[in-house]
C-alpha positions in Angstrom: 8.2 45.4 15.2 6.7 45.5 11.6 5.3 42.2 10.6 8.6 41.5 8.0 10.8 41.9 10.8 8.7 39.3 12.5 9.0 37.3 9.9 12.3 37.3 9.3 13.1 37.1 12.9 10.9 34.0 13.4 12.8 32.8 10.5 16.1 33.2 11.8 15.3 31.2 15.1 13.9 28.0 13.2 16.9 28.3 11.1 19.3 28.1 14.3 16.9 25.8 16.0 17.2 23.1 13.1 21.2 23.8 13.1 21.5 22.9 16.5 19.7 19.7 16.5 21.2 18.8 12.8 24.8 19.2 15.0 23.7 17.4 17.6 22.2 14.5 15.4 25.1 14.9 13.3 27.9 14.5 16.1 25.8 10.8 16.8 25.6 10.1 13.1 28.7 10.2 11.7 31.1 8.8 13.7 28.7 5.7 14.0 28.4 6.1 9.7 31.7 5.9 9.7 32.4 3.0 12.1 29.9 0.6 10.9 31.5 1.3 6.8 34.5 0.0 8.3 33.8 -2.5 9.8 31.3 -3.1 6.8 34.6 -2.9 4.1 36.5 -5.4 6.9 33.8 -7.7 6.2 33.1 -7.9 10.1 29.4 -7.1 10.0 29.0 -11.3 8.9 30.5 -12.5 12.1 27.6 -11.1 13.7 24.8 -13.0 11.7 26.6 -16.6 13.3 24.4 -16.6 16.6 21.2 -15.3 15.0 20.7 -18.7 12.9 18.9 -20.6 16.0 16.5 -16.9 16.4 15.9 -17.4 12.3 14.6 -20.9 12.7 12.3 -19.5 15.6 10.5 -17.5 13.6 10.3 -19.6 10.6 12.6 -18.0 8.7 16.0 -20.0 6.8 19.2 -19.5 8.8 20.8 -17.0 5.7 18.5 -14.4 7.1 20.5 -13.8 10.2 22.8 -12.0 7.9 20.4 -9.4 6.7 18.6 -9.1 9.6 22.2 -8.6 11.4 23.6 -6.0 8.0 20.2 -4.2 8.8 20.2 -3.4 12.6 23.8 -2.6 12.5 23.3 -0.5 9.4 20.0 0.2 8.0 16.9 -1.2 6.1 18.9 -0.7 2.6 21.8 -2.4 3.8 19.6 -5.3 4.7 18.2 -5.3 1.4 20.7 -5.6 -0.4 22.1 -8.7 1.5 18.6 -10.2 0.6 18.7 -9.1 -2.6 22.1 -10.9 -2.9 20.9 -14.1 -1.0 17.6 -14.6 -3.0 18.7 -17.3 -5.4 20.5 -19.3 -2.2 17.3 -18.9 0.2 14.3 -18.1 -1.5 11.2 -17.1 0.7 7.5 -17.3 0.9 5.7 -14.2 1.3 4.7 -15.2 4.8 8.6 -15.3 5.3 9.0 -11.9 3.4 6.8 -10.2 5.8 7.8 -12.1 8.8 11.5 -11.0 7.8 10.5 -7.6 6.7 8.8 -6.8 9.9 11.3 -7.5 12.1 13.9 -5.6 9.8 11.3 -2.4 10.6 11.3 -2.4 14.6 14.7 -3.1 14.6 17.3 -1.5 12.1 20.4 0.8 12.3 20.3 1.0 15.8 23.9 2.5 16.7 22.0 5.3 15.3 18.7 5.3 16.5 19.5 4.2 19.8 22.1 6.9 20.2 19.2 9.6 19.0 17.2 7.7 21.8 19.4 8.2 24.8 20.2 11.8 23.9 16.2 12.3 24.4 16.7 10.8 27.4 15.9 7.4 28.0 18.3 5.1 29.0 20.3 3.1 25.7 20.1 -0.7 27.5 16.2 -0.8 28.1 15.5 0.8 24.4 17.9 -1.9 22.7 15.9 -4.6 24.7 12.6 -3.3 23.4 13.4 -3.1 19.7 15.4 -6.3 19.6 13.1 -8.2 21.5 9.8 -6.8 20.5 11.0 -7.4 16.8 11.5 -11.2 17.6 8.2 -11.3 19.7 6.4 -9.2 16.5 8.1 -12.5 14.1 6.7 -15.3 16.4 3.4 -14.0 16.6 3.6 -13.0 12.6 5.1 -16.6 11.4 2.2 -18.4 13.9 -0.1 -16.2 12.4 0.5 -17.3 8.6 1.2 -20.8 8.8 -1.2 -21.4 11.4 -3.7 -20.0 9.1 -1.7 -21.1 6.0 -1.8 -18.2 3.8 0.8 -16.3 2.2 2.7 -19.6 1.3 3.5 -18.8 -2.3 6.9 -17.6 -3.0 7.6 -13.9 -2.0 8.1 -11.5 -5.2 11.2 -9.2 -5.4 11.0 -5.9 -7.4 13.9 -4.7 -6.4 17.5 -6.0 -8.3 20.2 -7.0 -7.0 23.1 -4.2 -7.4 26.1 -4.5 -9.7 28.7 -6.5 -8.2 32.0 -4.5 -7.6 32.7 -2.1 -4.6 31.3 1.3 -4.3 33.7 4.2 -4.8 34.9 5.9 -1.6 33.7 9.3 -3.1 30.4 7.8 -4.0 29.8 6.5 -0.2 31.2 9.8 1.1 29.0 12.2 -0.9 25.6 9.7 -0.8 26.4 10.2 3.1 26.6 14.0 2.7 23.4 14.4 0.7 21.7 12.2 3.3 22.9 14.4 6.5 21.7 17.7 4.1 18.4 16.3 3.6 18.2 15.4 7.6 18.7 19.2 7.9 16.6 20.5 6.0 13.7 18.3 7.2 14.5 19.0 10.6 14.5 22.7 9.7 11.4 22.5 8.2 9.8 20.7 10.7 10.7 23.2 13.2 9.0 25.8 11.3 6.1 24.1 11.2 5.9 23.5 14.6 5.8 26.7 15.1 3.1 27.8 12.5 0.8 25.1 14.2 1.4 26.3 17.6 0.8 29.8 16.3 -2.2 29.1 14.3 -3.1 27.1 17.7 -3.7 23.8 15.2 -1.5 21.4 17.6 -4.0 22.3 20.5 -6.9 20.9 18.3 -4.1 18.2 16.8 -3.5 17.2 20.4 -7.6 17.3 22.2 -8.4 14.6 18.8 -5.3 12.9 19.5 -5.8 12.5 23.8 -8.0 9.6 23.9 -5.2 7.4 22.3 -2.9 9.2 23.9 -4.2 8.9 27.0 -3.9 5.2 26.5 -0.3 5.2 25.3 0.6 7.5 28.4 2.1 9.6 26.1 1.5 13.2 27.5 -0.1 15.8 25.4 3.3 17.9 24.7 4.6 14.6 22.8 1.6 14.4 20.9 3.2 15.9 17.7 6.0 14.9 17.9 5.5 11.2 18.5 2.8 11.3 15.4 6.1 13.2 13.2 7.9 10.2 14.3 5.4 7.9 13.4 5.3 9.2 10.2 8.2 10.6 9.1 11.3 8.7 11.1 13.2 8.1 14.7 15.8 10.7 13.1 13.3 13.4 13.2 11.1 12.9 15.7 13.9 12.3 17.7 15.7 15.2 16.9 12.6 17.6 17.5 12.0 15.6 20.9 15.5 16.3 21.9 14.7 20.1 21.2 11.3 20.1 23.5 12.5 18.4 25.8 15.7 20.6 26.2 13.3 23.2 26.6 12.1 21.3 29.9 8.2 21.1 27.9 8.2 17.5 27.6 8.3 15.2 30.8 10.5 12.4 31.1 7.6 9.7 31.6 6.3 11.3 27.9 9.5 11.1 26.6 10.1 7.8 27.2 6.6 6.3 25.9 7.0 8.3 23.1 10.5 7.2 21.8 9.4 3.8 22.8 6.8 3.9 20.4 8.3 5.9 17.5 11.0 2.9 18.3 8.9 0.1 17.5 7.1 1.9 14.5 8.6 5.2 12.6 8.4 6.0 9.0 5.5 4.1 8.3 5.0 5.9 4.7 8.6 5.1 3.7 9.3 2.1 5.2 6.4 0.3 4.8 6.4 1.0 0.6 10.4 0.1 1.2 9.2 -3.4 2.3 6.4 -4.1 0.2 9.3 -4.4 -2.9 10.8 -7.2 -1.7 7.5 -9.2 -1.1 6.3 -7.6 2.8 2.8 -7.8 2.8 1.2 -5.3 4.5 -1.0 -7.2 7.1 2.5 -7.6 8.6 4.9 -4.4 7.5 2.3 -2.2 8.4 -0.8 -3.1 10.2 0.4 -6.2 12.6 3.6 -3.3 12.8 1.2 -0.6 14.2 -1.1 -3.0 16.7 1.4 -4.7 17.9 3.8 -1.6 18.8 0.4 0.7 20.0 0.1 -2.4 22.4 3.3 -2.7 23.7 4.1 0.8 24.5 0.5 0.8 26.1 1.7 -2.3 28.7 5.0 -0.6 29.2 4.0 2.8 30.2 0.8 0.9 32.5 3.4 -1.1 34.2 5.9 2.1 34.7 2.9 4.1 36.2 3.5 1.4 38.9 7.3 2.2 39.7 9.2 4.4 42.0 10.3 7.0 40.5 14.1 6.4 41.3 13.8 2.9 39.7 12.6 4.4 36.5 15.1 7.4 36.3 18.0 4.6 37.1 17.3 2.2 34.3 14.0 3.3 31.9 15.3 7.3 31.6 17.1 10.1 32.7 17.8 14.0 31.8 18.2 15.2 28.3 22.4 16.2 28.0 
């Protein structure tokens, strides 16, 4: 086979490769997009802020905030912002509020989504919802102890984004945003793929993983996850759970790995994006980035020490199970 052919042919299998997993993404994505803008337009998505006030005043935070904190784990970080944005004159915040807010908006957002991605990799939907939700109101304590124990970050938070025009966003507008979003999922996903493969070619993610395995090690994240946990890390859940989905269906990736890695990339994904998300509406980053990263490298670390101590059939009944 001439080297073009090669080329062409490798071409042709990280194009199918990133189709299939777009589909599979896709058949979780939209028909979750679509429920939550229903129940979004039915004005539904307020009802579930009502039992998050008491959780608000836990973490130092006014009772308003259950609202955003609810808009963005059933939709996603934008939709959380703009409830802020549209609350800021009613409940201003300090920056220690900001960031305590902020954080907990970035372990645990759009999570019919994410958690769906989750449990397609394999592990099991209950235990992952109890590990964002939870560690994101165990990462608010600790943050909101931290500041005003200390004091600091008591002056009032700064907002850089505006609030949007008031009025109700045109059907075809929502539809075709959507679109452009799933297209740009696919073509990340596709190129991601490709470069997998280069690096595994050019035998990069060997050296990637040997600089990587101390930490690793730690995590009890197996070497095959490496990668792909650091893409999730980095880039998103979506992706680094879409690539993990396409190892693991490949039967490279062990169930114990999967799980520590989509634990972690749970607690802390997109740390470029996000994190400069934040920062506009007053995160600081001791909290949206750094306390973030500690405080989800720890966890995951306790978690996949204390599941090195189960049965096996305990862990495959309620932590994770085969890849469908």
């Amino acid at each position: 086979m001439s080297r073009i052919a090669a080329i062409l042919t490798a071409a042709r299998e990280v194009l199918q490769g990133g189709l299939r997993v777009a589909l599979d993404l896709f058949k979780i994505m939209v028909p979750i997009i679509l429920a939550v803008k229903l129940l979004k337009e039915l004005g539904l998505i307020a009802y579930l802020a009502w039992p998050l006030a008491p959780v608000m005043a836990l973490v130092g935070l006014p009772p308003e905030m259950g609202l955003v904190w609810a808009t963005a784990m059933l939709n996603n970080i934008y939709s959380g912002i703009i409830v802020l944005l549209s609350l800021a004159d009613s409940a201003p915040l300090t920056q220690a509020q900001a960031t305590v807010l902020a954080s907990m908006i970035l372990v645990a957002h759009n999570l019919p989504v994410e958690l769906t991605i989750a449990r397609k990799s394999g592990p099991r939907l209950g235990f992952q919802l109890l590990v964002r939700v939870l560690g994101a109101l165990v990462l608010g304590l600790v943050l909101h102890l931290f500041y005003s124990g200390l004091g600091v970050l008591q002056e009032p938070a700064t907002l850089l984004f505006q609030a949007p025009a008031e009025g109700p966003e045109p059907l075809w507008a929502w539809a075709l945003g959507e679109v452009r979003n799933l297209a740009s999922i696919f073509c990340i996903i596709t190129a991601l793929i490709g470069l997998m493969r280069l690096l595994q070619a050019l035998r990069l993610l060997d050296i990637c993983n040997a600089a990587l395995r101390p930490l690793l090690r730690l995590m009890g994240i197996g070497p095959r996850a490496a990668t792909i946990a650091v893409v999730g890390l980095v880039m998103g859940l979506a992706y680094g759970g879409g690539l993990i989905i396409h190892e693991a269906r490949t039967g490279q990736v062990e169930g114990r790995d999967v799980f520590a890695a989509l634990t972690l990339m749970g607690l802390c994904h997109s740390l470029i994006e996000d994190t400069l998300l934040m920062s506009l509406v007053g995160g600081h980053v001791s909290g949206i980035l750094w306390g973030r990263l500690l405080f989800s490298l720890a966890v995951t670390a306790l978690l996949t020490r204390t599941v090195g101590r189960l049965s096996a059939q305990f862990s495959r009944r309620f932590l994770w199970t085969q890849t469908s």
